[in-house]
N, C-alpha and C positions, 0 to 999 in steps of 0.2 A: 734935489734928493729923489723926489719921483723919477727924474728921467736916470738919473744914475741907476736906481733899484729895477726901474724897467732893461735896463741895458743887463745887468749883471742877469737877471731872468732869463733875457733873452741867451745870454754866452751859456748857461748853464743848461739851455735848453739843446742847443746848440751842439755841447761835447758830450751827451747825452747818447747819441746815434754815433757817435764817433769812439767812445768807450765798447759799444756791442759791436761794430765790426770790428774793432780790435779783436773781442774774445774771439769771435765768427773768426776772424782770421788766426787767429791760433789755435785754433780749434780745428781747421779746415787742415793748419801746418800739422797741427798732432796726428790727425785723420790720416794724411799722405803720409806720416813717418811709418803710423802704426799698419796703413798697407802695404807701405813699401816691405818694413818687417816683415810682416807676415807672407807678403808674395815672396822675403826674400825665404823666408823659413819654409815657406812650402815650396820653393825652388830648389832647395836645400833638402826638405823630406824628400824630392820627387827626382833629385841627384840623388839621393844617400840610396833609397830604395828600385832605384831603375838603373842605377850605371851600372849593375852585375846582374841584370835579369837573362835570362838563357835565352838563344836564338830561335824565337819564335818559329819562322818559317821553316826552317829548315829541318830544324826537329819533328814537327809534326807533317811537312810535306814531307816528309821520307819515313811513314810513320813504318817503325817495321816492331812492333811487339812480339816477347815471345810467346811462340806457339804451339801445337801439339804436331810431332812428328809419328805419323800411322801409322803401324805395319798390318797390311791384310793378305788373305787368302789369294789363292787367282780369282777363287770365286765371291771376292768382295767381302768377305766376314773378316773384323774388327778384333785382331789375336794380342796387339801390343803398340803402347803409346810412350813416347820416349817427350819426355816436358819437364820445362820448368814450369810453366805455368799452362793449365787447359784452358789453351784462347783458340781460337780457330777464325779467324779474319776474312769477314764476311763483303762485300762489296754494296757500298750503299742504296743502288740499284737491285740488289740480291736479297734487300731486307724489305716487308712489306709492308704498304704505308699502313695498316693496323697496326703496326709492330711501333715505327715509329710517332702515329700519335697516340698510342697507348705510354710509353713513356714521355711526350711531350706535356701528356693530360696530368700525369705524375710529380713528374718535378721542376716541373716550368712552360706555366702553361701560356705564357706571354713570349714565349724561346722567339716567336717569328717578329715580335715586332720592335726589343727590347734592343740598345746596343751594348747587350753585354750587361748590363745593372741594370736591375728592376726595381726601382725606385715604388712605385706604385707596391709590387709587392713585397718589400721591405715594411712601407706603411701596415698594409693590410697583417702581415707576421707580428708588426707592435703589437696590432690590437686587437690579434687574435690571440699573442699571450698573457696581455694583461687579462685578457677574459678568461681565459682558464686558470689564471695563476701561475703559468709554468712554460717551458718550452711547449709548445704544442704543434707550431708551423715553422720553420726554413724558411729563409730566402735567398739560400743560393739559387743564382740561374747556372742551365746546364753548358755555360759556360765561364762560369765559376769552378764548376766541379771538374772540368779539363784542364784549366790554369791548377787546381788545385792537383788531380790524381798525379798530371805529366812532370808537374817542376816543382809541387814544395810539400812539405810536411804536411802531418794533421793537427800540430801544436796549435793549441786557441792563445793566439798572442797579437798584438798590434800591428807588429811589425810582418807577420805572415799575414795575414790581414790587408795590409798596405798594399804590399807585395801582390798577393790575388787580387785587388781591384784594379793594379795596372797593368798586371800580365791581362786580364780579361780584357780590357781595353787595348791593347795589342793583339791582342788574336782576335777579334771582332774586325780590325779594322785590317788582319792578313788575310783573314781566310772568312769562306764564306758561311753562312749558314748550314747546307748542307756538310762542309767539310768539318766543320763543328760537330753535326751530330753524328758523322760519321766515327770520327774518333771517340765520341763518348759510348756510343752504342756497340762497341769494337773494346773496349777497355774497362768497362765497369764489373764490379765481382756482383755473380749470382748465388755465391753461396758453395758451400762444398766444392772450393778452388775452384771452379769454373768462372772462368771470363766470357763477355762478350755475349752478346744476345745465340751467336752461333752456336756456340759450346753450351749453353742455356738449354736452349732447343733441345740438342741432343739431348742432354743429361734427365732434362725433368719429360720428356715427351717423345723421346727417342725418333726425332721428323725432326727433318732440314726445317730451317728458321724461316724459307720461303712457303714452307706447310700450314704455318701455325695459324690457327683458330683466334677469333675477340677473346673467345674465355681464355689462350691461352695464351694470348699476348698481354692481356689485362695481368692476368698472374704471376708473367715475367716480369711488367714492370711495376709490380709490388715490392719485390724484394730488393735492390739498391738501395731503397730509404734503410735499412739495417739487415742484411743479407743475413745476420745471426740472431733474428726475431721474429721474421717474415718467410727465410724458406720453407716449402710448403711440403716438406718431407718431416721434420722434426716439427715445426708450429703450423701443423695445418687451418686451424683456426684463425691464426693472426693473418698468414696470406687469404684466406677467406674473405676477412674484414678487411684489409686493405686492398684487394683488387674489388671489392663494392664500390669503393671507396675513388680509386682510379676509372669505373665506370660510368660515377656518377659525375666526375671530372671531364669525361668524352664526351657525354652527352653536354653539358654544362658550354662547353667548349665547340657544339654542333661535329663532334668528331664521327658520331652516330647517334642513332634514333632511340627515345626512349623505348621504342619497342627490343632494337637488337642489345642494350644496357640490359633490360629486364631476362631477356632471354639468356643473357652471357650469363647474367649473376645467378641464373636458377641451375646455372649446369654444374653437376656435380663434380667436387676435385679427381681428375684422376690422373694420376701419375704410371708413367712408362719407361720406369728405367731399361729399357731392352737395350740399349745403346755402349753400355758399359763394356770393354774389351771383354772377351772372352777368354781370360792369362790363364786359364786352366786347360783349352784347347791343345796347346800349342808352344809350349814356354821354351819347348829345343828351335823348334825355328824362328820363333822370336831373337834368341841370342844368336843363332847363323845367320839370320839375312841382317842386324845389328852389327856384329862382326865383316860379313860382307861388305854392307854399305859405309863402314867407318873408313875402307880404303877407297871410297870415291868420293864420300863426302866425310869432312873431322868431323868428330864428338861433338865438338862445340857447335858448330852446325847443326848437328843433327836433334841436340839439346835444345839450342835457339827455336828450333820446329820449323814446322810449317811445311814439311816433307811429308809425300806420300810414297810407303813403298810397297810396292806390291812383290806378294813371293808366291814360286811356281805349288805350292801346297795347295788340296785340295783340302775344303774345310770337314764336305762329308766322307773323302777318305780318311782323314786322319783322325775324328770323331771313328770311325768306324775301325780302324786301325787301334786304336788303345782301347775301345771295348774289346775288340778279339782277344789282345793282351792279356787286359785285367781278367776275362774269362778263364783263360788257357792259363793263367799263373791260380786262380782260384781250383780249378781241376787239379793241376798238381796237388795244391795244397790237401784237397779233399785225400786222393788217392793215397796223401802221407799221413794223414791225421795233424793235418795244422792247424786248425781250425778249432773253434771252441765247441765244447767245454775243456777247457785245457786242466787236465790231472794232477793231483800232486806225485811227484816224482825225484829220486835222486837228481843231485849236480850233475852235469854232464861231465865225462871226463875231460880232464884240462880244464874244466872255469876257475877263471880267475875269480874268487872269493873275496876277498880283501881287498879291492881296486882301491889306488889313491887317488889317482889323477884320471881323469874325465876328458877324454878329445872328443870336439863336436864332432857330426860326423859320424862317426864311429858307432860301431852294433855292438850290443853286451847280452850277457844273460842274467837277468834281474828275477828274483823270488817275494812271488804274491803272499806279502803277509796282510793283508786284511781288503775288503771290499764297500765297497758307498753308492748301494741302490741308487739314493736320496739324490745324488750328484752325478751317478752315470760313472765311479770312476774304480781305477786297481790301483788299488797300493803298493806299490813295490819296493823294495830292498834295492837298491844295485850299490853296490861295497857299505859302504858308510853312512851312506845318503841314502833319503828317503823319494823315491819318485813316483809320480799319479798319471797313468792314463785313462782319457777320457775313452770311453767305449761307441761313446758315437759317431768318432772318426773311423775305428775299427770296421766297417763292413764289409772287408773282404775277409774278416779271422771270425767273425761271428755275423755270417749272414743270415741264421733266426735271429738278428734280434735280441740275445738272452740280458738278462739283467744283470749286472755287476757280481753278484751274489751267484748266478747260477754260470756265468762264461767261464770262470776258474777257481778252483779251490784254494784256498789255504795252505802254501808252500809248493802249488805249481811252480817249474822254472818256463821261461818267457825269453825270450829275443825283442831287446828292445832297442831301439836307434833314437841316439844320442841328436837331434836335431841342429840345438846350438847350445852355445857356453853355458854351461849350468849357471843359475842364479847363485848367489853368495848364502842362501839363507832356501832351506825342504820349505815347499817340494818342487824334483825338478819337475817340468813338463817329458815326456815322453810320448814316443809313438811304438807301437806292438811290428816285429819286421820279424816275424814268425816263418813268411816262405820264401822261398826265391824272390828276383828279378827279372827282368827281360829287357827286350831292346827288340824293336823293328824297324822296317826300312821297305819304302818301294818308290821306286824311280822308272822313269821312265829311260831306258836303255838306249834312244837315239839321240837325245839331247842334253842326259844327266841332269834331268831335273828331278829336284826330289819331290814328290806326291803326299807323302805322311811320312813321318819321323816318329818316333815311342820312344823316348831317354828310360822308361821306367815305370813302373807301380805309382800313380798318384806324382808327376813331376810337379816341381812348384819349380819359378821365375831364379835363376840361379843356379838350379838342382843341379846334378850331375847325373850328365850326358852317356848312360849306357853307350847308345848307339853311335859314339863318337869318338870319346874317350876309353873306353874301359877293354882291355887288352887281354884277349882269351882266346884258347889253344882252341881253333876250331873243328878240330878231329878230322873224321874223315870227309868233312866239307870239303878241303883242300886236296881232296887227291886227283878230284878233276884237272888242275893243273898239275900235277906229276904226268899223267895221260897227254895229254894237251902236249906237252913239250916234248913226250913220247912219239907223238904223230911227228911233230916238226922235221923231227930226223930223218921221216919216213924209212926207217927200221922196224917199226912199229905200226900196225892195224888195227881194226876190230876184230880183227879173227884171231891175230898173234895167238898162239900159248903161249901162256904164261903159270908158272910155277907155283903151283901153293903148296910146300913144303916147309919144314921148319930152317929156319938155318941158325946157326949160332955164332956172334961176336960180340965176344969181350964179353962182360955180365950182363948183354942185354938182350932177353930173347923175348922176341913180340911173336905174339900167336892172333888167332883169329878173337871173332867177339865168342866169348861165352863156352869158349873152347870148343866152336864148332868144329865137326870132323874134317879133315884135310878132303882137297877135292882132286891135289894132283896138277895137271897140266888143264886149265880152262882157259877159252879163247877172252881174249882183255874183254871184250864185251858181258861177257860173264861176268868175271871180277871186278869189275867196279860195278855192277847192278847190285850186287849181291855186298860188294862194300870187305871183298877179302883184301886182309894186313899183309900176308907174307909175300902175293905178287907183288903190288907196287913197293914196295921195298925192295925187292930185286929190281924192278925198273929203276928206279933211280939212282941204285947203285951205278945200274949200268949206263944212262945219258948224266952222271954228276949232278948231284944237290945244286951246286954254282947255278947250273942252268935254270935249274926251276927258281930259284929267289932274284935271276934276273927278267926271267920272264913275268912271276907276281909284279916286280916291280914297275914294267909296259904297262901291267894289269891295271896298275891304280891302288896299288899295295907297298903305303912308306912302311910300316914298320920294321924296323929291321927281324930279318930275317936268319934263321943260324942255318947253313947250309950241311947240314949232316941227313945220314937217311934216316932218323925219325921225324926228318919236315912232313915225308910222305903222308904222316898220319895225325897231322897238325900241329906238332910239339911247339912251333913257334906260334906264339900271341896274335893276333893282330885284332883292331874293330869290326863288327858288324857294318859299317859305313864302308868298308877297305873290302870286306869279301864280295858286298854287294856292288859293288862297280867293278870287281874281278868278275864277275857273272856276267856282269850289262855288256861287257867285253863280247862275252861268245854270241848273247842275242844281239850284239848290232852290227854283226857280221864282222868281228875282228877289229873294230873299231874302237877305242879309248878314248871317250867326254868327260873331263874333269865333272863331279858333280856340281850342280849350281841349287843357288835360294830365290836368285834375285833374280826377278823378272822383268822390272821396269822400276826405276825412280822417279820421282817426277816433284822440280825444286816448289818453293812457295808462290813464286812468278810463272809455273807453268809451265818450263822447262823439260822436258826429258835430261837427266843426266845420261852419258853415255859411259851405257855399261857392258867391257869387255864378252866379246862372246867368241868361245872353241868350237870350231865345227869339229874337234876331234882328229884323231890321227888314226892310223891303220899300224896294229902291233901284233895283229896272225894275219893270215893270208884267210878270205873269208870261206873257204875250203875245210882250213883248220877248224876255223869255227865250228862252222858246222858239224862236221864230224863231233867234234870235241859234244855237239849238242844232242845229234844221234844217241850216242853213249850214254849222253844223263836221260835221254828218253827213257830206254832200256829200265835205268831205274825205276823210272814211274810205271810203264807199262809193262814190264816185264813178268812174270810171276811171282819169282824169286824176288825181283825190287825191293830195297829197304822203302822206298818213297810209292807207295803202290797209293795208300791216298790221296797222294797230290791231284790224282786220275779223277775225283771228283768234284774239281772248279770245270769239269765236262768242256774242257777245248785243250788243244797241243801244247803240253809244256813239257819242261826238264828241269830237274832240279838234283839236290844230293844232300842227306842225311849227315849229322854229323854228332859224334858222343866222344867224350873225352874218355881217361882212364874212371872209373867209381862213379860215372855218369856226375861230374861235376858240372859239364858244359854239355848242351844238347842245343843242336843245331838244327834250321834246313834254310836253305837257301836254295831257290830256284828263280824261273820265266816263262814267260811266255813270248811271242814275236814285237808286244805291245808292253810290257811290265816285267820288271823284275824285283823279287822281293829277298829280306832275310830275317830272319827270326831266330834270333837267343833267349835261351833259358838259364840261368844260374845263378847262383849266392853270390855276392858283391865278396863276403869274405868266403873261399872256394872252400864248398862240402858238397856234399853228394845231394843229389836230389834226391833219392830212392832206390831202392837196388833192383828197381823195374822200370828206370826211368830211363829212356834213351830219346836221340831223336829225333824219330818216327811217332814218338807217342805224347813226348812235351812240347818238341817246338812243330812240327808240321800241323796238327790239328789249328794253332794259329794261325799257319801260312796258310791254308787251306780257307779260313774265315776270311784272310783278308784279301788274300788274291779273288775272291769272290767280290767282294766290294769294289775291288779297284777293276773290274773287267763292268763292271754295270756299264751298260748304253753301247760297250764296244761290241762289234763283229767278230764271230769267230776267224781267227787266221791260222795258219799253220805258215811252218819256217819256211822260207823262201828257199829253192837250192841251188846253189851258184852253181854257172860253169866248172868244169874239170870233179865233180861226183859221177862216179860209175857206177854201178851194179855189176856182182858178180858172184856166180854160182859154187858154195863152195859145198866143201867136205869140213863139217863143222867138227869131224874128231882130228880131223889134223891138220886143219887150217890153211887146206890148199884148194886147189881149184876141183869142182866137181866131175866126175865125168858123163858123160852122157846119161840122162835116166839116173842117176846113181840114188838109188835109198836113203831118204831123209836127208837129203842136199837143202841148203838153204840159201836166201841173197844173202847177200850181205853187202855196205857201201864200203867203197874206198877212197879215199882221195887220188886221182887219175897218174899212175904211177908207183903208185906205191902198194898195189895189187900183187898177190900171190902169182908167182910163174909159175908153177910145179902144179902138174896135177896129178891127184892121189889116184894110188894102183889100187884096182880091184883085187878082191882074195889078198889081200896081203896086210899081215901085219906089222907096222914101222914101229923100231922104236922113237921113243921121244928125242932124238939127237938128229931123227931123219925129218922133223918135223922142219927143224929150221931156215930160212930163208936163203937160197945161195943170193948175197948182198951181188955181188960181182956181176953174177949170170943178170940180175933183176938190171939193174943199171946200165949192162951194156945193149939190154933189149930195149929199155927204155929209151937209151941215145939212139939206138936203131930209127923204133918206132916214132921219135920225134921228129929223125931228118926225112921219113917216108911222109910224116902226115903234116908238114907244115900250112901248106893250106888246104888242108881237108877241118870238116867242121868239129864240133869236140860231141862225142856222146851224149847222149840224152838219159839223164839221169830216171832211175824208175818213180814213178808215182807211187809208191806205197813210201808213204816216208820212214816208217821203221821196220827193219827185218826185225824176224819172228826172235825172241831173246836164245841164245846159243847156251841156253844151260840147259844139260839132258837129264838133271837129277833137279828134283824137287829141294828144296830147304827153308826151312823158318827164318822168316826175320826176323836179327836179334840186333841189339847193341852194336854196332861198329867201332869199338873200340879195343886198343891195344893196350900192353904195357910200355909207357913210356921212360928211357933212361931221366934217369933223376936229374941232372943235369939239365934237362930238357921243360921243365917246371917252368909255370911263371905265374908273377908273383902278380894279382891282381891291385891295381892302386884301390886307396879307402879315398 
């Protein structure tokens, strides 16, 4: 019994150790099941969430983000930015290392030694919230937040989650550290739409990002932890505290000294938005060198960014150019009483009273029923509706300053412009459009570049383009080419007589301006100084209309043209852009350069785009020119001159005066060897300026302001004078040649050929039929004189560039304008 009881002890001792590796061994079986599971589940998470991840490499090595596309001056000033988004993509090397460990100090301060997950500071984030109770620390690394900004949402979910820790591990193990920080510090928002440490730079401290200061690279990388908490323009306090906060991070980090920490943190915030375009400069050449450059690079491109374009404007002409402007329209205004305290006063005749319908755009005349110190503003009536303008936009209709209550009475009427779509529900917004407009222009004449541009009174981004679009009869601005095409025939001189008598056809009889007295037979040089209606109308009857509207047209003048003889006196339309390159014509010697904006492109890889260039063509012979410029001299210098102020920008120019019928449009256009300018005055919808306004008096005192501006730094020059100018001595009453000694003989130029044969008899008196040119006799001496002198040299033109002006009677300068047939009207666009 004992040895049986011992045996059975012993077997039960036995299956003992053989019962626990059993469990061991299925325990060991469940173990492997439950990793196999689970590696198979998370091979299965790490397929679900990685078979569709986006191409790492390739997307961020071709990183190309949108950019800010420039438009600047020639001389570097910042007039217009074409974006979707303000990034400006800075080259890693270009950024400095303050810059970059000021944001490494920031939001990942272990960036260099981590691969991509910061374990360490995930821990230290636990138990930095549980001790505050709240979110308080982050543990994305700043390559979490590049897997994050480039390829996913911002949804807080598991699954984007997932997705960020194995893209980060994928771009750790493609690209290097630097090319990491490179793309973070190139992508991250700083706030007020600005990207990029670059676009940062500029915006809050107007200095390139290779400028920037500890205190102001600490400051930039405060704000990415919440760009809408931190910016240091709206919350300057919170950026305050958290660039302490990122200082104390650098130091911590040995990024710098507590000395230069303490010094950063004492310097006081200061912001320098100077960097901001200048859209109020400039907004007409913003849209021409945009329109320019959309035909060598598309929209979409240009929208994309990263283009810099540079346009031939100068920033301090064209700032100097719209104050002459806004001056010279502020004068008028004065000299008509447009200005405040505006009067209570009847409707005007014709206002529409009753208006239903409202086009933006569009000028009305609206009745001050009540005024608002309190708020700066006038109440006004316009039809049905109630609308408010604010007075402190007004400075040029109430340059004191006055208050609401004292600018206009109670049932003044007012001119006001209709901006945009009226709201559905009073009050509208309004603007006070009380006086004229204008428009200017100066280009330089050899290469058609424009220099400054003026669309208007206060242009904003869109406005419309006086100086481009808007289509007015420019009086007797255009009779220089009536003359001009005069000479071409060579039938025609400086000396010609020409006819200033009445003549009558059909119901339309143009007289002189102001009903000056008839002067008879005066030589062409005379009549256009003086700016007489009834000769050039006879000239052009007599070379045909046709001719002159194809000659504008060489000039650089599309609009169409109506070829009747009131073109003479401007009846047809055309731009200020269009007259002002029919001018540049005669200063660059007969030559024709399409205007240009664009002066260089340059792509985001640093490309030059290549942009089309005209050296110009030859559309007078530069003979014509000349001459043609002689004659506008006349104007300025002469006594009689309509344009006699021009004479005080004190160097050689020529120019021409120019006044519609009721002084609607007032003109002047001229040059000099180096510039050529124009200047318009008048109502977008056509009324009279004043019944004292013409223009010598509204638009020269502009030209005069600005052609001063635009000659700063240059040399004086006078016209060049080509080959084939003669000098010749005439008899200025009968416009023949002088004779010997002859009493009050004068030079005068000719183009070499086209000189008087005939020389006048002493003691005798001609009549005016004797005066005329035998064409025959002139021409067959001239073939003579040409087969004698083939190789003999050509004359020497005289040094005095202008003869003495051939008008023997004194006269006032008035108005240049005529009545023109009705027919001849045009309709200005709104």
């Amino acid at each position: 019994m004992r040895t049986q009881s011992k045996k059975t002890r012993n077997t039960t001792a036995k299956s003992r150790p053989r019962r626990w590796q059993k469990w061991l061994c299925r325990l060991g079986i469940f173990s492997l099941i439950i990793a196999l599971l689970a590696g198979a589940a998370a091979g299965g998470a790490l397929f679900y969430f990685s078979h569709d991840l986006p191409p790492i490499h390739g997307t961020l090595a071709g990183y190309d983000p949108p950019q800010i596309t420039r438009i600047l001056t020639a001389d570097g000033v910042l007039i217009g930015e074409i974006f979707e988004e303000r990034r400006t993509v800075v080259p890693l090397d270009d950024i400095p290392e303050v810059m970059r460990n000021a944001v490494i100090a920031a939001e990942d301060a272990n960036f260099h030694t981590h691969k991509g997950l910061d374990y360490l500071g995930i821990l230290r984030a636990v138990f930095k919230n549980i001790e505050h109770g709240r979110m308080h620390q982050g543990a994305s690394t700043i390559t979490q937040q590049v897997a994050r900004t480039f390829f996913l949402s911002r949804e807080k979910t598991f699954a984007r989650k997932m997705r960020e820790m194995l893209l980060t591990r994928h771009i750790e193990e493609r690209l290097s550290k630097d090319q990491i920080l490179f793309l973070y510090l190139n992508q991250i928002n700083f706030g007020h739409a600005r990207y990029g440490v670059g676009e940062a730079a500029r915006f809050y401290f107007a200095k390139d990002i290779a400028d920037i200061s500890l205190a102001e690279a600490a400051l930039l990388a405060a704000i990415p932890k919440g760009p809408a908490i931190y910016e240091p323009i709206g919350h300057p306090d919170n950026a305050l505290g958290r660039r302490a906060y990122v200082l104390k991070e650098m130091h911590r980090k040995g990024f710098i000294s507590a000395e230069a920490a303490q010094e950063a943190r004492d310097t006081a915030l200061q912001i320098r938005r100077d960097a901001r375009p200048k859209t109020e400069l400039a907004p007409e050449i913003v849209a021409l060198a945009t329109e320019a450059a959309r035909e060598l690079v598309s929209i979409e491109k240009l929208r994309h960014g990263g283009y810099t374009i540079e346009t031939t404007v100068s920033a301090s002409l064209q700032e100097a150019a719209r104050k002459a402007l806004k001056d010279g329209l502020v004068e008028v205004d004065a000299r008509n009483q447009r200005i405040a305290p505006f009067r209570k006063r009847a409707w005007p005749k014709g206002a529409d009273r009753g208006l239903k319908t409202l086009v933006p755009g569009r000028i009305y005349t609206a009745e001050v029923t009540a005024t608002d110190d309190e708020n700066g503003e006038l109440i006004v009536r316009l039809g049905a509706r109630e609308g408010r303008i604010r007075i402190a936009k007004e400075t040029r209709y109430n340059p004191k300053q006055l208050p609401a209550s004292k600018m206009a009475e109670i049932g003044a009427k007012v001119r006001v412009h209709l901006e945009q779509a009226p709201p559905a529900e009073d009050p509208i917004p309004l603007r006070l459009s009380v006086g004229p407009q204008g428009a200017a222009i100066v280009m330089s004449p050899g290469t058609g570049d424009i220099l400054a541009m003026v669309g208007g009174d206060e242009m904003t981004p869109g406005g419309f383009n006086r100086a481009t679009r808007s289509l007015r009869q420019p009086g007797s601005a255009f009779k220089p080419l009536v003359y001009l095409e005069a000479l071409r025939t060579r039938r025609y001189h400086a000396a010609t007589l020409l006819d200033d008598s009445p003549e009558v056809e059909g119901s339309w009889q143009p007289g002189n301006a102001s009903q000056a007295p008839l002067k008879g037979l005066v030589p062409l040089r005379q009549a256009l100084a003086e700016s007489l209606n009834l000769p050039v109308i006879k000239v052009i009857r007599d070379i045909q209309p046709e001719s002159v509207t194809a000659l504008a047209a060489r000039m650089g003048i599309a609009s169409p043209l109506e070829p009747v003889p009131s073109l003479a006196l401007g009846a047809s339309g055309l731009t200020p852009l269009e007259l002002t390159q029919a001018y540049a014509v005669l200063a660059a010697a007969g030559r024709h350069t399409p205007h240009r904006v664009l002066l260089r492109i340059v792509a985001p890889d640093g490309r030059a785009i290549p942009i089309p260039r005209s050296e110009g063509e030859p559309v007078i012979a530069p003979q014509e020119a000349w001459m043609t410029t002689s004659l506008l001299r006349s104007v300025v210098e002469a006594r009689t001159g309509t344009g006699k102020k021009a004479a005080e920008i004190k160097r050689p120019c020529a120019g021409k005066t120019g006044t519609t019928n009721n002084a609607v449009d007032a003109w002047f256009a001229g040059y000099t060897p180096d510039r050529v300018a124009t200047v318009w005055v008048g109502f977008d919808d056509p009324r009279s300026l004043g019944r004292k306004e013409y223009g010598g008096k509204a638009a020269l005192p502009i030209w005069v302001a600005i052609m001063r501006a635009a000659h700063q730094g240059l040399p004086v020059r006078d016209f060049d004078v080509p080959e084939g100018i003669i000098t010749v001595r005439i008899d200025p009453q009968s416009g023949l040649r002088a004779w010997d000694d002859m009493p009050g003989a004068i030079d005068e130029f000719f183009i070499e050929g086209s000189e008087p044969i005939e020389t006048a008899l002493p003691d005798e008196v001609l009549a005016p039929e004797d005066f005329l040119l035998d064409q025959a006799a002139l021409e067959e001496e001239a073939e003579m004189r040409d087969t004698a002198a083939d190789d003999a040299p050509p004359p020497s033109a005289s040094a005095n560039p202008v003869p003495p002006p051939a008008a023997s009677q004194p006269a006032t300068a008035a108005p240049d304008s005529a009545p023109l047939p009705p027919q001849q009207k045009v309709d200005i666009p709104q």
